[in-house]
C-alpha positions in Angstrom: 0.0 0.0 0.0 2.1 3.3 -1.1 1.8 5.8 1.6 0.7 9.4 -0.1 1.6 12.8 1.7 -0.7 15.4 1.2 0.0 18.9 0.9 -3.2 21.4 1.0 -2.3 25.4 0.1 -4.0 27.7 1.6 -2.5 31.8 1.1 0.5 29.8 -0.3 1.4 28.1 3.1 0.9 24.4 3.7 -2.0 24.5 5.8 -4.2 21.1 7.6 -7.5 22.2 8.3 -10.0 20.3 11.2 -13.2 18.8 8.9 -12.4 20.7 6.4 -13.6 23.8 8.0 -11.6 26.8 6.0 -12.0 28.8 9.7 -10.0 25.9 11.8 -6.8 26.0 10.2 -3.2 25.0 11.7 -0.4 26.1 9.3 2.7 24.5 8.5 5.0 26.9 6.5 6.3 26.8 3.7 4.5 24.3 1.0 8.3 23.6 -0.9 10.0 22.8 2.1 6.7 20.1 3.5 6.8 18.7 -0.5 10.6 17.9 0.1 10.6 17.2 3.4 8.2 14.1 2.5 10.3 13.6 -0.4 14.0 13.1 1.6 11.7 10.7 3.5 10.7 8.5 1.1 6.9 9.4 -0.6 6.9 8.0 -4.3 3.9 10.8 -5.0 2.9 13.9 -3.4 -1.1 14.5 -3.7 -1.2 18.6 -3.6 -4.7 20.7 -3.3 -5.6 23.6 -4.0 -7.8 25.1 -1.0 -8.3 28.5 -2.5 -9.2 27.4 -5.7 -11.3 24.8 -4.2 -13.5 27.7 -2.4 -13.3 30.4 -4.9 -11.0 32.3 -3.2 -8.1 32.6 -5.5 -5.1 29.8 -6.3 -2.0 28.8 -5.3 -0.6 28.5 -9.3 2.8 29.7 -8.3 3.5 27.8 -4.7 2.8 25.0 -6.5 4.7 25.9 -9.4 7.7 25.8 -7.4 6.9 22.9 -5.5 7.0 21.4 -9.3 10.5 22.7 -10.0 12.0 21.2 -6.7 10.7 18.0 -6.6 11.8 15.0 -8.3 8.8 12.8 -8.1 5.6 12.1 -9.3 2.6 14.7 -8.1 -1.0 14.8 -8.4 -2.9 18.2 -8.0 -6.9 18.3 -6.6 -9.1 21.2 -5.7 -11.2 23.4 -7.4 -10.5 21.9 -11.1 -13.8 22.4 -13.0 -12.9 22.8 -16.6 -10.9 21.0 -19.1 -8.5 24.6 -19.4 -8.2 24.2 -15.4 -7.3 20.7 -15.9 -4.4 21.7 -18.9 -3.1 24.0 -16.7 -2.2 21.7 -14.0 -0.9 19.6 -16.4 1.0 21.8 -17.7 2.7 22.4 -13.9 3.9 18.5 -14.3 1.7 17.1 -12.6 1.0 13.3 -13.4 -2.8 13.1 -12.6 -5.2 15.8 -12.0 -7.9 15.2 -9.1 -11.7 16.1 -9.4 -14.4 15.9 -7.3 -17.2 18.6 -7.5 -17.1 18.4 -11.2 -17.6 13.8 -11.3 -20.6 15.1 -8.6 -22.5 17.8 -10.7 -21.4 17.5 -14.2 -20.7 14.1 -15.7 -20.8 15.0 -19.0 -17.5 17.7 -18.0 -16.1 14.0 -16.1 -16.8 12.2 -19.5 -14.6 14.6 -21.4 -12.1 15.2 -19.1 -11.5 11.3 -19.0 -11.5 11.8 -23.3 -9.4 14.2 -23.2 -6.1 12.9 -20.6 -7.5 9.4 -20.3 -7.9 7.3 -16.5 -4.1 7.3 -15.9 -4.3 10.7 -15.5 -7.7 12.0 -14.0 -8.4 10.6 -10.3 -11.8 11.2 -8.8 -12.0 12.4 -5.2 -14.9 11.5 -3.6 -15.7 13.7 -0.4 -18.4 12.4 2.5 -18.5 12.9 5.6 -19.5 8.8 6.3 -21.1 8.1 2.6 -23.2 11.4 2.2 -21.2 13.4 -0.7 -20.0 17.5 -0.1 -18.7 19.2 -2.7 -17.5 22.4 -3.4 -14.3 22.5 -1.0 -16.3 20.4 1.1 -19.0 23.4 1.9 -21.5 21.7 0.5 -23.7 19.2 1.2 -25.8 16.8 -1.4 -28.1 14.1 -0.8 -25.9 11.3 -3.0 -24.7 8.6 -1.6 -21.0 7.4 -2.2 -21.8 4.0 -3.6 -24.3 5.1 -5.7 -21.8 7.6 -7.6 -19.2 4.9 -7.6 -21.2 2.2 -10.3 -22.2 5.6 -12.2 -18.0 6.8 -12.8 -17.1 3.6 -13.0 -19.8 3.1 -15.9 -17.6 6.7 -17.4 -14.6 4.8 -17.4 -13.0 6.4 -13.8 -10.5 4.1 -12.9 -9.0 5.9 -9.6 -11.3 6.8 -6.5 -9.6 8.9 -3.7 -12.2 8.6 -0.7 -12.0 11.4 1.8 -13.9 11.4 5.0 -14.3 15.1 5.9 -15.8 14.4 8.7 -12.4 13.1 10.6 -10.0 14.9 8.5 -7.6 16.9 10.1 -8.9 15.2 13.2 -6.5 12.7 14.3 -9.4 10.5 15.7 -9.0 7.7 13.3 -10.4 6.1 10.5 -14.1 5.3 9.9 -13.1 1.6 8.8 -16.5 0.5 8.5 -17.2 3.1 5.7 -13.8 2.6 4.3 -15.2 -1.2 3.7 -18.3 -0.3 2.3 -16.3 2.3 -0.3 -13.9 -1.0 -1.0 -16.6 -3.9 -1.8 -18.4 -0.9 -4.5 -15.6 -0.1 -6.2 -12.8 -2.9 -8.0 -10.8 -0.6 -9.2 -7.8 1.7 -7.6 -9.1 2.9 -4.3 -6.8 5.4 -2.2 -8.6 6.5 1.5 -8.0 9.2 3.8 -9.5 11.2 6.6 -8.9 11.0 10.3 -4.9 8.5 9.8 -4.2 8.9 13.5 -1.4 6.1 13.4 -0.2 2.8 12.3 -3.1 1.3 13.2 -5.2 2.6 10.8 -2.7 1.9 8.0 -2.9 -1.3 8.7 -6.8 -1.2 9.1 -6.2 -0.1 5.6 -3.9 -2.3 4.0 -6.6 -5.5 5.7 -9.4 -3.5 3.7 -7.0 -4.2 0.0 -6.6 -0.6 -0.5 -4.0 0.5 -2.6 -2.9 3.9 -1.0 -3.3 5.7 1.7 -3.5 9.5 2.2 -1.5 10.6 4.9 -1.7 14.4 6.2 -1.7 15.7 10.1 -0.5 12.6 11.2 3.0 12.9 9.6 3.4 17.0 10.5 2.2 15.9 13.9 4.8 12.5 13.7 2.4 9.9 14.1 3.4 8.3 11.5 6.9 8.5 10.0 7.5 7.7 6.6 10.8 6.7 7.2 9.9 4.0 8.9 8.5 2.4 5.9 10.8 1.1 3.1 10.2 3.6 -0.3 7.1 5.2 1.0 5.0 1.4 1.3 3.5 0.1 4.1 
């Protein structure tokens, strides 16, 4: 199971925030220095979002434009990419896959050409819940869908990666909802990566039981819970 640091921007410092509330925020400096740091400790891919552009409030083009020009392995980029220009110009940074989420919710016609346009290998849906009821729109939003009901539907587009975010712990350090994690797993066959709440080894492992492939990894390794070095080339 590869073990995937995540870096969220907020004002173009690396920021955590508790449920994904933009007003409970704990900041962590400088965005380069966190992307190496995680780096020199062995990740094999960085998974870097956006907040501001995930709210409306702006981007972070040019912190993570340096982040691309210091690292020297893979990256994937989330938050706030609704069009297929949005989704060029992060390519166009170097990242290898571009996340979505609001846009696979609300518009899957915009998900359909996206996927036509950079194929699977390089589009990754993130699917937001707090347990299995969807948010969207930098989590501020809340819908009536159901998780697994969305999964058969991308699956159907031709989505072949599904990051699974539980906003409801993340930021939290209280652990993983495993029991949701499970129910994500058994709908969906293909990549899965899961996140939200990783308060230790424990819940890797919880993880790793469950068959998913990776594992996103944020507050517990600023706060040292979990220390990548421990683990030989970023796997668990």
């Amino acid at each position: 199971m590869l073990l995937i640091p995540a870096v969220d921007l907020k004002g173009g410092k690396a920021v955590r925030l508790y449920e994904g509330d933009p007003g409970r925020e704990t900041q962590y400096g400088d965005p380069v220095a966190a992307a190496l740091r995680w780096q020199e400790e062995g990740a094999r891919l960085l998974h870097l979002v956006d907040l501001d552009r995930a709210l409306g409030k702006g981007d972070n083009l040019e912190a993570l434009r340096r982040i691309a020009q210091e690292i020297r392995i893979p990256f994937e980029v989330g938050g706030g990419v609704r069009s297929l220009e949005v989704l060029q110009e992060i390519l166009l940074l170097g990242a290898s896959r571009v996340v979505v989420g609001t846009v696979a919710v609300k518009n899957p016609a915009l998900l359909e050409a996206m996927l036509a346009e950079v194929g699977p290998a390089r589009l990754a849906v993130g699917l937001d819940a707090r347990g299995l009821e969807v948010v969207v729109s930098g989590w501020q939003e809340a819908t009536s869908l159901s998780a697994l009901d969305l999964l058969g539907r991308w699956e159907a587009l031709g989505v072949r990666t599904v990051i699974y975010t539980d906003v409801r712990r993340d930021g939290t350090l209280k652990g993983l909802d495993l029991e949701a994690v499970a129910r994500v797993r058994q709908a969906w066959p293909h990549e899965l990566i899961a996140g939200g709440g990783i308060a230790g080894p424990e819940d890797l492992l919880g993880l790793k039981r469950l068959g998913v492939e990776g594992a996103l990894l944020g507050k517990a390794l600023y706060e040292g819970r979990v220390r990548l070095s421990d683990y030989k080339e970023g796997v668990f």
